[in-house]
Phi, psi and omega in degrees: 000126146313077189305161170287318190289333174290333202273332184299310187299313160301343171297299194295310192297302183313326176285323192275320166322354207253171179305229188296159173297129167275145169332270192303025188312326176279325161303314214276300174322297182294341196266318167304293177348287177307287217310312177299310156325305173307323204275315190295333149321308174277294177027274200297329194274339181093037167283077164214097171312131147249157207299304175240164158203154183230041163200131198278321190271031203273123169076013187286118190292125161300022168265156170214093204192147184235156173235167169220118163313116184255129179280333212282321197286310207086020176260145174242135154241165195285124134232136185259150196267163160249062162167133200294157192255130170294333135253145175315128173284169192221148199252136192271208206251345168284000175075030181242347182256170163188128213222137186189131180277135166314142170302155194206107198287009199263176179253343180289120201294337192265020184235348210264353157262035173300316169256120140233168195237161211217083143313108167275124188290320178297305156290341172099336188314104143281126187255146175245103215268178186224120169252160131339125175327312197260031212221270265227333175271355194283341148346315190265130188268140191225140167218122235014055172101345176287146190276139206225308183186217181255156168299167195276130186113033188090323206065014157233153198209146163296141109336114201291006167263016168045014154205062177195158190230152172232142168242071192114240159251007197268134190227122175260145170258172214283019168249000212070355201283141184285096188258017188158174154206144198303135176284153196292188179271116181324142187266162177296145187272002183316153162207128167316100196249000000 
């Protein structure tokens, strides 16, 4: 088991090994921790994205409830869900959340975000937001109008303010309501000489 105070003491070593001491050395420590800590946190909830997939509910545990690894206690705690989950939840970058798409029996790949659920790490509270058809299809990676797999994250990914979700390019806050949406990816300009 990893402690958090260990992981700070492999931060600080690996950093006084490297050449002069940097000014933010402390920061830099700490800053790695948290960063491990979060990562160690999602794990345990069955975050470990793979970049694309084409299938949502693949390796998905049927419980229904997730834990989070605390490194400073060693303690793990429960939150129980009210629904199976289609996807690994992913811990948002403030650590308060935790976002995951509902299991979903349809075969229609633009229906496997309709639902997600949205955990408070603190109260415990789970929600079950309902998106918009096209906030949930915006999920689906297409390739020439063909449904091909998911966006990368699954297709659902945090937002660096921890209170919007991107679904695709599509972006909701933690009630479902549709607050933007990302412009697509411009295509590439490569050329062939």
């Amino acid at each position: 088991m990893t402690r958090l105070d260990e992981l700070i003491s492999d931060e600080l070593t690996a950093i006084a090994n490297s050449s002069p001491v940097p000014a933010d050395l402390a920061e830099r420590a700490i800053a790695g921790g948290r960063r491990r800590r979060r990562r160690i946190g999602a794990t345990l909830a069955g975050a470990v994205s793979a970049p694309f997939v084409t299938s949502v509910n693949a390796a998905v545990s049927p419980e229904r409830r997730i834990g989070r690894y605390d490194t400073t206690t060693g303690d793990i705690r429960w939150y129980d869900i009210p629904v199976l989950l289609g996807t690994a939840p992913r811990i948002s970058p403030d650590g308060r959340y935790a976002a995951a798409a509902a299991n979903n029996p349809s075969d229609r790949p633009e229906e496997a975000f309709a639902k997600v659920v949205v955990v408070d790490l603190t109260t415990g509270r789970a929600t079950v937001v309902d998106l918009a058809p096209a906030d949930a299809a915006a999920a689906v990676y297409t390739i020439n109008g063909l449904p091909a797999g998911f966006h990368p994250g699954d297709g659902l990914t945090w937002r660096p303010d921890s209170r919007h979700l991107m679904v695709g390019n599509a972006i909701v806050d933690l009630t479902g309501r549709h607050t933007g949406t990302l412009p697509p990816k411009a295509p590439s300009t490569v050329q062939n000489n």
